[in-house]
mmCIF file as gemmi writes it, N, C-alpha and C atoms, coordinates in Angstrom:
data_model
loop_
_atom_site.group_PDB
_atom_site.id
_atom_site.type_symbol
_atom_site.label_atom_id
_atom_site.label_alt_id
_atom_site.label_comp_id
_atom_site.label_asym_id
_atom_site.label_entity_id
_atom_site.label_seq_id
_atom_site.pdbx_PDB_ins_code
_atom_site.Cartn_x
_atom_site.Cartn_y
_atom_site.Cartn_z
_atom_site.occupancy
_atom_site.B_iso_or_equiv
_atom_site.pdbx_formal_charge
_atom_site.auth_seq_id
_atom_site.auth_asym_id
_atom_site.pdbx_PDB_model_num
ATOM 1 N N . UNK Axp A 1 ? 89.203 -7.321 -8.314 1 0 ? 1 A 1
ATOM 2 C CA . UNK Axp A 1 ? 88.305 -7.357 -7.18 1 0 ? 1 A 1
ATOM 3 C C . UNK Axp A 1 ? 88.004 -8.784 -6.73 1 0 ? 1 A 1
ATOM 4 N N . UNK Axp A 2 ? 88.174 -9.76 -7.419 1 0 ? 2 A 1
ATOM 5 C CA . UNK Axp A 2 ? 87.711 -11.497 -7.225 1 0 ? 2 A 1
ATOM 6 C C . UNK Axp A 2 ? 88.388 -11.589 -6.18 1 0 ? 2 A 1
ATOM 7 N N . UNK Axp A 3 ? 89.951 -11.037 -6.046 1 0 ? 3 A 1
ATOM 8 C CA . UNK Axp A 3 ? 90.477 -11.863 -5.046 1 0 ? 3 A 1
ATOM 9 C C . UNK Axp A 3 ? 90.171 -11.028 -3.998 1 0 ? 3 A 1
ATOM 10 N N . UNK Axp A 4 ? 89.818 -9.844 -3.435 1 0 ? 4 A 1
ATOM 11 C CA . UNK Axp A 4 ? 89.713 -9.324 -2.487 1 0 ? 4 A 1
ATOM 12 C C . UNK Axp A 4 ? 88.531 -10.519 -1.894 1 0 ? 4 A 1
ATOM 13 N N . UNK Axp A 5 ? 87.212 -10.248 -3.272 1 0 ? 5 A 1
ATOM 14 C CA . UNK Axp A 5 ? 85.931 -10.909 -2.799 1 0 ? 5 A 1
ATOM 15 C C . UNK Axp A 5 ? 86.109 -12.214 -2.289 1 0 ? 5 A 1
ATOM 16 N N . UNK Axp A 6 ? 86.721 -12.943 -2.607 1 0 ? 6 A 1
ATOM 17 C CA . UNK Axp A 6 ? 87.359 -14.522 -2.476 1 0 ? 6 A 1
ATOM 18 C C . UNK Axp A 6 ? 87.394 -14.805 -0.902 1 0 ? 6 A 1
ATOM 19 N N . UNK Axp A 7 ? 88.151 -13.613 -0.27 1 0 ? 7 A 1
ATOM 20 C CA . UNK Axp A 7 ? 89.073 -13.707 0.848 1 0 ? 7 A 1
ATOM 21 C C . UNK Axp A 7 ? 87.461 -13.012 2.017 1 0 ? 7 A 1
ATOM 22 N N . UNK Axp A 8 ? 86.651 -13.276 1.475 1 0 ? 8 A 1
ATOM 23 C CA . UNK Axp A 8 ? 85.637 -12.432 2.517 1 0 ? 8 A 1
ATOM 24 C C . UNK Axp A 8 ? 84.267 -13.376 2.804 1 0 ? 8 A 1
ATOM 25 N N . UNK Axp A 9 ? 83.685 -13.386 3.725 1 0 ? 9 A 1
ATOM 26 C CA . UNK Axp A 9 ? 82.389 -13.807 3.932 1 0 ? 9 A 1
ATOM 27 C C . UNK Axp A 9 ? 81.305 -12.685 4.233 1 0 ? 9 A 1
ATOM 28 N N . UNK Axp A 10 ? 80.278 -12.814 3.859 1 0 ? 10 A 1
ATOM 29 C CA . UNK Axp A 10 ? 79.304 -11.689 3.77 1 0 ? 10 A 1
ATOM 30 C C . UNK Axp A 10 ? 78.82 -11.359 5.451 1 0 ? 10 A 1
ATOM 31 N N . UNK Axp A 11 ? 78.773 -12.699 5.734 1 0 ? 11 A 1
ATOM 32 C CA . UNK Axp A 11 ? 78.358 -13.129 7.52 1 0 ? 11 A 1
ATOM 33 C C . UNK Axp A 11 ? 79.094 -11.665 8.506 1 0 ? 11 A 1
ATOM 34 N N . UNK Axp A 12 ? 80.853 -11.841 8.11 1 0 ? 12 A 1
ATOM 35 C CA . UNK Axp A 12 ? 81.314 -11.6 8.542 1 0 ? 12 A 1
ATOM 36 C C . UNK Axp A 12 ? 81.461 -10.177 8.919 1 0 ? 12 A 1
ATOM 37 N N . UNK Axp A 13 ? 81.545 -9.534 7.243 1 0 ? 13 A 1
ATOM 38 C CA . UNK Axp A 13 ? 81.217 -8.448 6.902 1 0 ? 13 A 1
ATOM 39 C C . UNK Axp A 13 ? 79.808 -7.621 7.889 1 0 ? 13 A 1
ATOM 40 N N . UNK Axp A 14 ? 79.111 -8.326 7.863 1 0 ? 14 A 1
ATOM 41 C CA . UNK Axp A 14 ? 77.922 -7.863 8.346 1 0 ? 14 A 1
ATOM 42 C C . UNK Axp A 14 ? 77.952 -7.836 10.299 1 0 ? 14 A 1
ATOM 43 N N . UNK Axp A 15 ? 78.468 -8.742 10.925 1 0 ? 15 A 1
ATOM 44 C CA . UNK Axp A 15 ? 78.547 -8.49 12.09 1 0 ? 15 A 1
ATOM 45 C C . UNK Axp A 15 ? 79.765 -7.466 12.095 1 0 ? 15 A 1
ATOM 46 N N . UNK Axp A 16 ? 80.796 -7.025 11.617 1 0 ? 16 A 1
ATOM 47 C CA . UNK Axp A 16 ? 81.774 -5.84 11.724 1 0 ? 16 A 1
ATOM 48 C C . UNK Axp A 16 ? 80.401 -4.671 11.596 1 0 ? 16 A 1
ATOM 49 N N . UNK Axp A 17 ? 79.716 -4.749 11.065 1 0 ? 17 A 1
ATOM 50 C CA . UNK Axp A 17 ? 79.151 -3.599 10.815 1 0 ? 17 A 1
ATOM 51 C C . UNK Axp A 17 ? 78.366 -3.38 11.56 1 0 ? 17 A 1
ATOM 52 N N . UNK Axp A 18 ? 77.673 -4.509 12.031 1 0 ? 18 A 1
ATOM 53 C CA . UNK Axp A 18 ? 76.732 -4.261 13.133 1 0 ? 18 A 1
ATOM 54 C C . UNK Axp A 18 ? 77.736 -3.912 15.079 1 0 ? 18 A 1
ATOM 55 N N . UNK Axp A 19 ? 78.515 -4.172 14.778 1 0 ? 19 A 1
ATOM 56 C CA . UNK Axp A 19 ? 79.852 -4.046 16.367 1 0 ? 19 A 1
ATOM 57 C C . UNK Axp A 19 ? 80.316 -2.509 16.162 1 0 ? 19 A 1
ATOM 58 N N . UNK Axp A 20 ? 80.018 -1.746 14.811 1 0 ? 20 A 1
ATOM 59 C CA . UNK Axp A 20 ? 81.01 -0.437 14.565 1 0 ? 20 A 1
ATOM 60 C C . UNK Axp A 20 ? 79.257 0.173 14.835 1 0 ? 20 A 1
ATOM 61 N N . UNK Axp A 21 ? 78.312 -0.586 14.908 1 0 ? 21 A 1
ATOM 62 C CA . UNK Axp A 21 ? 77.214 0.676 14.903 1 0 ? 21 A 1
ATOM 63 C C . UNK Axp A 21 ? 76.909 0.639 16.32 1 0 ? 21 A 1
ATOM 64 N N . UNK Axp A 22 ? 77.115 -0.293 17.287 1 0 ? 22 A 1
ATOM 65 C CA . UNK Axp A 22 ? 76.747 -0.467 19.042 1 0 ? 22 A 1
ATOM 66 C C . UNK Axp A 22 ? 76.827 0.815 18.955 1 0 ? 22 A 1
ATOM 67 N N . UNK Axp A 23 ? 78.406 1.622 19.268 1 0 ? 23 A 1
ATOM 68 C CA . UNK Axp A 23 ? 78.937 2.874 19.907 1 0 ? 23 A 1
ATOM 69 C C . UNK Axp A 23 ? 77.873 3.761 19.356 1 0 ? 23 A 1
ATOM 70 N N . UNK Axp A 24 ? 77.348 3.441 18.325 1 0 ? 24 A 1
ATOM 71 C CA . UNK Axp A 24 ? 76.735 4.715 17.982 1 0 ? 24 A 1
ATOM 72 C C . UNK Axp A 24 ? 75.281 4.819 18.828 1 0 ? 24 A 1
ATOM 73 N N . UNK Axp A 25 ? 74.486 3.565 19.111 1 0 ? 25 A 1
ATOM 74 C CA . UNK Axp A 25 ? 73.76 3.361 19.501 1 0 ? 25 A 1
ATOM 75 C C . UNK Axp A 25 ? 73.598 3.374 21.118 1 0 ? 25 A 1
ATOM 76 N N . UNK Axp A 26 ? 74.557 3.016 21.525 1 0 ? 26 A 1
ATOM 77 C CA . UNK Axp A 26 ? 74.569 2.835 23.547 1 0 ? 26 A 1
ATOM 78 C C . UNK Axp A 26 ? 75.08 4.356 23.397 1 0 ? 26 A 1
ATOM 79 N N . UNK Axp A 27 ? 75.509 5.101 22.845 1 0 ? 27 A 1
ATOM 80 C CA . UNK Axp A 27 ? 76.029 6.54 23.317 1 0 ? 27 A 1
ATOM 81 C C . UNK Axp A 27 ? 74.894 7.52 22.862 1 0 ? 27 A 1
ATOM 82 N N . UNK Axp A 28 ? 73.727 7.023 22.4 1 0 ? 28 A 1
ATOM 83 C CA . UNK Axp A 28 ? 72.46 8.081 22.293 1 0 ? 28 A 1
ATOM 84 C C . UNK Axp A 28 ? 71.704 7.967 23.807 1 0 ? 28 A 1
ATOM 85 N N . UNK Axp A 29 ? 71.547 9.415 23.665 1 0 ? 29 A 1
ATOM 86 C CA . UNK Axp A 29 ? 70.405 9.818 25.287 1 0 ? 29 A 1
ATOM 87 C C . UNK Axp A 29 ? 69.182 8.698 24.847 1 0 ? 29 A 1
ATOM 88 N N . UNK Axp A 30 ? 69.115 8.233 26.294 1 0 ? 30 A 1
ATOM 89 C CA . UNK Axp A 30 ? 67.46 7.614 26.428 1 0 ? 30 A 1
ATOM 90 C C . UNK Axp A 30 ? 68.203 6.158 26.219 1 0 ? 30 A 1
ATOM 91 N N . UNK Axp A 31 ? 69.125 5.77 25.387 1 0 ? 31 A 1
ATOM 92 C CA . UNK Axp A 31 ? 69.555 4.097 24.995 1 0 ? 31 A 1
ATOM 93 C C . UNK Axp A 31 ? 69.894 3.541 26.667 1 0 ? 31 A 1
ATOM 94 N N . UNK Axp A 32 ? 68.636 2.494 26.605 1 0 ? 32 A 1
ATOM 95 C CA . UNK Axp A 32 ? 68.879 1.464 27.848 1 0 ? 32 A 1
ATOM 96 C C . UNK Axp A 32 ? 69.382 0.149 27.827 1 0 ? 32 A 1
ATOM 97 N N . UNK Axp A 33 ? 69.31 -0.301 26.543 1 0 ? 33 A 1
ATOM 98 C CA . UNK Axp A 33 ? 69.863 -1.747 26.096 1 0 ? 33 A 1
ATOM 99 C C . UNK Axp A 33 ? 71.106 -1.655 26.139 1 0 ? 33 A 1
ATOM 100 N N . UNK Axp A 34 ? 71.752 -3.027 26.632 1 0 ? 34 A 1
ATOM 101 C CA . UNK Axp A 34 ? 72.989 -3.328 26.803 1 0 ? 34 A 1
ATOM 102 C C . UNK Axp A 34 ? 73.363 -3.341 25.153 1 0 ? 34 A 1
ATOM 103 N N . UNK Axp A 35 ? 74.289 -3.552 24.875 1 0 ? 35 A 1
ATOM 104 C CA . UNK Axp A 35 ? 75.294 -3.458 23.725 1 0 ? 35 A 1
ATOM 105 C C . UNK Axp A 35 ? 74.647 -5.294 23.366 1 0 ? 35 A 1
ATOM 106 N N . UNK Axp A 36 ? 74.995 -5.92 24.249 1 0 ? 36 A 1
ATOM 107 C CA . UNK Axp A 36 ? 74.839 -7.315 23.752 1 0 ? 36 A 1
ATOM 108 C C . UNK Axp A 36 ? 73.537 -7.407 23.795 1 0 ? 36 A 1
ATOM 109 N N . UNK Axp A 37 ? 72.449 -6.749 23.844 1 0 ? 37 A 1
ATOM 110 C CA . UNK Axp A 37 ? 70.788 -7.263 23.63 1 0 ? 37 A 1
ATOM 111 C C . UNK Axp A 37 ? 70.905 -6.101 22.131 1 0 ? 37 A 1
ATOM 112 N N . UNK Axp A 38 ? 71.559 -5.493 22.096 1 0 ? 38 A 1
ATOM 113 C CA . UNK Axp A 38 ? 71.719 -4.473 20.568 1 0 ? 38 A 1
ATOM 114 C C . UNK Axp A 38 ? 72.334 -5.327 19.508 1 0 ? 38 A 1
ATOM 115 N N . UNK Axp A 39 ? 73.33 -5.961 19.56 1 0 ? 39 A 1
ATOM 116 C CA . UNK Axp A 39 ? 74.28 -6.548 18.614 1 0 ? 39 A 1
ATOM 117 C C . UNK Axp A 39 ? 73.144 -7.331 17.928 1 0 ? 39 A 1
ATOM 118 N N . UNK Axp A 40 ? 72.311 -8.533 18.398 1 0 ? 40 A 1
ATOM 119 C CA . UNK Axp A 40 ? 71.487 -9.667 17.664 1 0 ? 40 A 1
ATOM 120 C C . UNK Axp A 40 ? 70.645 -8.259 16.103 1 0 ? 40 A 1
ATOM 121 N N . UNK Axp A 41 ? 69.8 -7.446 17.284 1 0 ? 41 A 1
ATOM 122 C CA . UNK Axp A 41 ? 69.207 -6.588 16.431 1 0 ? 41 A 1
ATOM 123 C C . UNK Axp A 41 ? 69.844 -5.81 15.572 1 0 ? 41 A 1
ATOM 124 N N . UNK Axp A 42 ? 70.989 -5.368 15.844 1 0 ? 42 A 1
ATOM 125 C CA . UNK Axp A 42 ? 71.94 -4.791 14.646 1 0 ? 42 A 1
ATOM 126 C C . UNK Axp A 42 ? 72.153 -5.154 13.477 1 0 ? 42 A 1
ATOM 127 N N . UNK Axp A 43 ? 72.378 -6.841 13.682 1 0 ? 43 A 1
ATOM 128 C CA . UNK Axp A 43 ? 72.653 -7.754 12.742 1 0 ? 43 A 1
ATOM 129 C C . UNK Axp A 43 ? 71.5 -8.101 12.006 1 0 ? 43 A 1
ATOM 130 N N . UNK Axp A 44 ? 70.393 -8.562 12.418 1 0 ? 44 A 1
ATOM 131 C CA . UNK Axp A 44 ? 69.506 -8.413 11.566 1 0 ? 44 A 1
ATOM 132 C C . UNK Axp A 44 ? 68.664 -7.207 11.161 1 0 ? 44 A 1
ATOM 133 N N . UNK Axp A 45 ? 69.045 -6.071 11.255 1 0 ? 45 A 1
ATOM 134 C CA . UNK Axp A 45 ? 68.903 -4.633 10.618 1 0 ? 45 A 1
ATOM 135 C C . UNK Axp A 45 ? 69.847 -4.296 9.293 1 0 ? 45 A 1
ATOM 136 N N . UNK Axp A 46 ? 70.749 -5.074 9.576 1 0 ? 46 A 1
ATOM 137 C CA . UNK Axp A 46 ? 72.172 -4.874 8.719 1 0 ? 46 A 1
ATOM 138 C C . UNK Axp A 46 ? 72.029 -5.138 7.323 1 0 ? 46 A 1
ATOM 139 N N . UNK Axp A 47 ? 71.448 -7.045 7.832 1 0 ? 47 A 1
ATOM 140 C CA . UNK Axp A 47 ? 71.361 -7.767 6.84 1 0 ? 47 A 1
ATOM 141 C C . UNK Axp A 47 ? 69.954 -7.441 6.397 1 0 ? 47 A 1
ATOM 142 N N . UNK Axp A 48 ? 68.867 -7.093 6.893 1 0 ? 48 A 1
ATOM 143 C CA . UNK Axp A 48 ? 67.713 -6.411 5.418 1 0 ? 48 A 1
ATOM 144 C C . UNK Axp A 48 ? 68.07 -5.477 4.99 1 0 ? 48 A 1
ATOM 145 N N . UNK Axp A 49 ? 68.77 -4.432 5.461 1 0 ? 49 A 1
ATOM 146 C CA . UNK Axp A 49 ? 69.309 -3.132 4.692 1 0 ? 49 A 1
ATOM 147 C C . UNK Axp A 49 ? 70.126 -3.419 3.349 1 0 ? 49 A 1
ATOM 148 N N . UNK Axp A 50 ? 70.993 -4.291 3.589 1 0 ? 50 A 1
ATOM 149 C CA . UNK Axp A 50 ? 72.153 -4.628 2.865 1 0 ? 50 A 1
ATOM 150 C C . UNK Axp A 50 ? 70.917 -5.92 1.532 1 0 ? 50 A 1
ATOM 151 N N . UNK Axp A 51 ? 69.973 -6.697 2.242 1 0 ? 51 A 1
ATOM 152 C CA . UNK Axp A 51 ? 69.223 -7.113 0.603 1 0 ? 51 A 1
ATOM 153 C C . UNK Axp A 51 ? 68.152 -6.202 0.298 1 0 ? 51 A 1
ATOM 154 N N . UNK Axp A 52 ? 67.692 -5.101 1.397 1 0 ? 52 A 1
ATOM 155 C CA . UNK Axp A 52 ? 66.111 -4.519 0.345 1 0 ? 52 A 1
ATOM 156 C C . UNK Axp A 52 ? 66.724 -2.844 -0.165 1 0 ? 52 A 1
ATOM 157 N N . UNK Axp A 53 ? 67.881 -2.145 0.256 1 0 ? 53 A 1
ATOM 158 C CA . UNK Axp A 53 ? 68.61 -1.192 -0.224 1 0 ? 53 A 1
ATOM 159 C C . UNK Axp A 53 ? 69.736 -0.99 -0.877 1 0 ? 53 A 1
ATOM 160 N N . UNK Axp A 54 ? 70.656 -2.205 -0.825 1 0 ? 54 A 1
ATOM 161 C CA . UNK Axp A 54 ? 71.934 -2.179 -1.438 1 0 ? 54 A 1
ATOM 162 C C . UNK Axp A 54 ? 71.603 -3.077 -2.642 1 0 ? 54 A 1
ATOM 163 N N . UNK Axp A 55 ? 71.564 -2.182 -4.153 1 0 ? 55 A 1
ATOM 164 C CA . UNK Axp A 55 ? 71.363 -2.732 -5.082 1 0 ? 55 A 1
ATOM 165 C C . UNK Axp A 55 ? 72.909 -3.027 -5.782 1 0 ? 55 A 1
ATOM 166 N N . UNK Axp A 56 ? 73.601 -3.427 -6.052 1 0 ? 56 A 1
ATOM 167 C CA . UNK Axp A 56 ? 74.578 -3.655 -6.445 1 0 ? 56 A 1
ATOM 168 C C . UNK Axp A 56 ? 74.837 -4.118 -8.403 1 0 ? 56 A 1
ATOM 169 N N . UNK Axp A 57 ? 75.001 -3.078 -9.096 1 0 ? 57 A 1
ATOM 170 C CA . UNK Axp A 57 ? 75.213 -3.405 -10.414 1 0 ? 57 A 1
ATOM 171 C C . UNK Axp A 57 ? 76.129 -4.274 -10.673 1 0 ? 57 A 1
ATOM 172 N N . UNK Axp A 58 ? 76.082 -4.881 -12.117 1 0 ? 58 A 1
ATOM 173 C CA . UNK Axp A 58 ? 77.362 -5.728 -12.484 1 0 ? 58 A 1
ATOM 174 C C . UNK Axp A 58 ? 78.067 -4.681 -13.045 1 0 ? 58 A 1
ATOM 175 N N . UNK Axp A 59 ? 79.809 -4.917 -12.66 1 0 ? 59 A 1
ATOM 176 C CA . UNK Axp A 59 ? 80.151 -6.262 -12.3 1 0 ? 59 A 1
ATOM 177 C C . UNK Axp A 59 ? 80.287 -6.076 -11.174 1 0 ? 59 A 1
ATOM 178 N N . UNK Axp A 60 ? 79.774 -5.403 -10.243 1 0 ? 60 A 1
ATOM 179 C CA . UNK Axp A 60 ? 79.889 -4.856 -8.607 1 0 ? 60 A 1
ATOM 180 C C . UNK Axp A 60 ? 79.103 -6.499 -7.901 1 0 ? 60 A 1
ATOM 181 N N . UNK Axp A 61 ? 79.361 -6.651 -6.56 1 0 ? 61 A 1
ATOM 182 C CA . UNK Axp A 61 ? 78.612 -7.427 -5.715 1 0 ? 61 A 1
ATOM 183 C C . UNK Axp A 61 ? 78.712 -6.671 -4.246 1 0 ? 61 A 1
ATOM 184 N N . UNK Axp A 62 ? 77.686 -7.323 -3.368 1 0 ? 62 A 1
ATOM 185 C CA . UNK Axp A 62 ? 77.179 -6.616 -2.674 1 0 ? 62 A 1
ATOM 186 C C . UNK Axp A 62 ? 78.159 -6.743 -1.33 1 0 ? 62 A 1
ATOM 187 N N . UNK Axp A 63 ? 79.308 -7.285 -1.613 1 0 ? 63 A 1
ATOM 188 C CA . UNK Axp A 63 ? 80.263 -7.023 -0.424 1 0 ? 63 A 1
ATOM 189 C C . UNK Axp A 63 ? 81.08 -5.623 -0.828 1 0 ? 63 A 1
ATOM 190 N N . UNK Axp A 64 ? 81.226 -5.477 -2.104 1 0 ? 64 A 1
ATOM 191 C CA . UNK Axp A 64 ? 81.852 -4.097 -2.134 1 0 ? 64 A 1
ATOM 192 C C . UNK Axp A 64 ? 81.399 -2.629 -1.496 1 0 ? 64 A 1
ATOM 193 N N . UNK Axp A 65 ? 80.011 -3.22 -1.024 1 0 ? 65 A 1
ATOM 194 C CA . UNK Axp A 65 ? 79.446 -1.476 -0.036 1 0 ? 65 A 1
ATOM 195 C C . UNK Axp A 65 ? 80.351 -1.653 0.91 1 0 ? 65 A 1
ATOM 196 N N . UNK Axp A 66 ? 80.791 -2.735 1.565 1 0 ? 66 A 1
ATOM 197 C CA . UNK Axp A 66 ? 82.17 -2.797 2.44 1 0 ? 66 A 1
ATOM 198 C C . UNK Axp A 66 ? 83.819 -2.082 2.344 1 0 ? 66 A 1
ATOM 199 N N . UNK Axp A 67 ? 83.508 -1.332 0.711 1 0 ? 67 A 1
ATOM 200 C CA . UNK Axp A 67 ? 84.706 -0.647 0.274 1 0 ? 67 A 1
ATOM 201 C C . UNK Axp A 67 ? 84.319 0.795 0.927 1 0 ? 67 A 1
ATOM 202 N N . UNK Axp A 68 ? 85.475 1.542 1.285 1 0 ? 68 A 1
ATOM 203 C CA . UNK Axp A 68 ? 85.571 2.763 1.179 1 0 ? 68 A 1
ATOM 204 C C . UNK Axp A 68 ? 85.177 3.623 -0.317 1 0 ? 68 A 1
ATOM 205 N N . UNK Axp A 69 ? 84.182 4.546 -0.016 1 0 ? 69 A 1
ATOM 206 C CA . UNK Axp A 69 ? 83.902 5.13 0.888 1 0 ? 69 A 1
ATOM 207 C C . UNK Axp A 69 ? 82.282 4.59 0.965 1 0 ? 69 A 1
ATOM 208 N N . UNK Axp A 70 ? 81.885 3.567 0.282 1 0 ? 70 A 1
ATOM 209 C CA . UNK Axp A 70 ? 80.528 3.077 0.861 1 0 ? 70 A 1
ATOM 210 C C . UNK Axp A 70 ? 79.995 2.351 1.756 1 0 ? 70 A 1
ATOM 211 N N . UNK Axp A 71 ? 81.684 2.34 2.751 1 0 ? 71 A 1
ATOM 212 C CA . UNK Axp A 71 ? 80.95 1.514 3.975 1 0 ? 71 A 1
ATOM 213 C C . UNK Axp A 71 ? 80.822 2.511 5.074 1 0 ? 71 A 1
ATOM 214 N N . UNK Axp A 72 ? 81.353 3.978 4.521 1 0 ? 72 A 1
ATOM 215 C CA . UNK Axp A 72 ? 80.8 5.385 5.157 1 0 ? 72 A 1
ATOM 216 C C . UNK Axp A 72 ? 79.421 5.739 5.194 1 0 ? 72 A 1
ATOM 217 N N . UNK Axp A 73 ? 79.194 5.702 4.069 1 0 ? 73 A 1
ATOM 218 C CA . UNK Axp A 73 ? 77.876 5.689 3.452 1 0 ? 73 A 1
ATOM 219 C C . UNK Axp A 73 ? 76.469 5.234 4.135 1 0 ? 73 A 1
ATOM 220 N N . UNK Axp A 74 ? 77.182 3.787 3.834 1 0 ? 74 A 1
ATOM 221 C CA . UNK Axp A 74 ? 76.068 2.799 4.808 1 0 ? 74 A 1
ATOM 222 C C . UNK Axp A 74 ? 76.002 2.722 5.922 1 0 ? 74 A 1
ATOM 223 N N . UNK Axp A 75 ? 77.144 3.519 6.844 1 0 ? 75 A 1
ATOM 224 C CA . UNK Axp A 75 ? 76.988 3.407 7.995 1 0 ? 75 A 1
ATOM 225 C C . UNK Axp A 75 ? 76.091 4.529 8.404 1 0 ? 75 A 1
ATOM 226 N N . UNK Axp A 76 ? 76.198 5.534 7.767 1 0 ? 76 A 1
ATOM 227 C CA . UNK Axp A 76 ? 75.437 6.852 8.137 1 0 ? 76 A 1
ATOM 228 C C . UNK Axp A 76 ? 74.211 7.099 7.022 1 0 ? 76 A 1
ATOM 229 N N . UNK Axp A 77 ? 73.997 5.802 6.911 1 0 ? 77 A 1
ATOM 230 C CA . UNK Axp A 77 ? 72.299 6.138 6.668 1 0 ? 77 A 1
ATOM 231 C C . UNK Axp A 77 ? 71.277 5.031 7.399 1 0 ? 77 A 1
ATOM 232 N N . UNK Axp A 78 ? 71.89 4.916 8.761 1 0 ? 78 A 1
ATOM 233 C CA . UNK Axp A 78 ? 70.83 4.423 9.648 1 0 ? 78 A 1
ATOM 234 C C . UNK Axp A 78 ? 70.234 5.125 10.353 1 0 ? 78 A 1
């Protein structure tokens, strides 16, 4: 797993996740915000979810919720 982890930034990780949740968000009834006034807030929704809910045991770290199938997971428990 080091080298997967090696090859990744958490930053990065975290805005993919916040760009895969827009669609979910501009395609609910009543959503008036543009996608780009959503993205800032996505991202920082992402990133407290990911430090006050994603507890990550050793020898796990907290980019692996980015693995299948827990980046299913995390996506559908917003």
């Amino acid at each position: 797993m080091n080298p997967y982890r090696s090859g990744l930034r958490l930053q990065a990780l975290v805005f993919d996740l916040a760009s895969d949740l827009i669609p979910i968000y501009v395609t609910q009834k009543g959503c008036v915000a543009p996608a780009d006034v959503l993205f800032p807030q996505l991202v920082k929704i992402t990133e407290r979810y990911l430090n006050e809910k994603v507890k990550p045991m050793p020898p796990t770290n907290i980019i692996d919720a980015f693995l299948s199938p827990y980046y299913r997971w995390v996506r559908l428990d917003y």
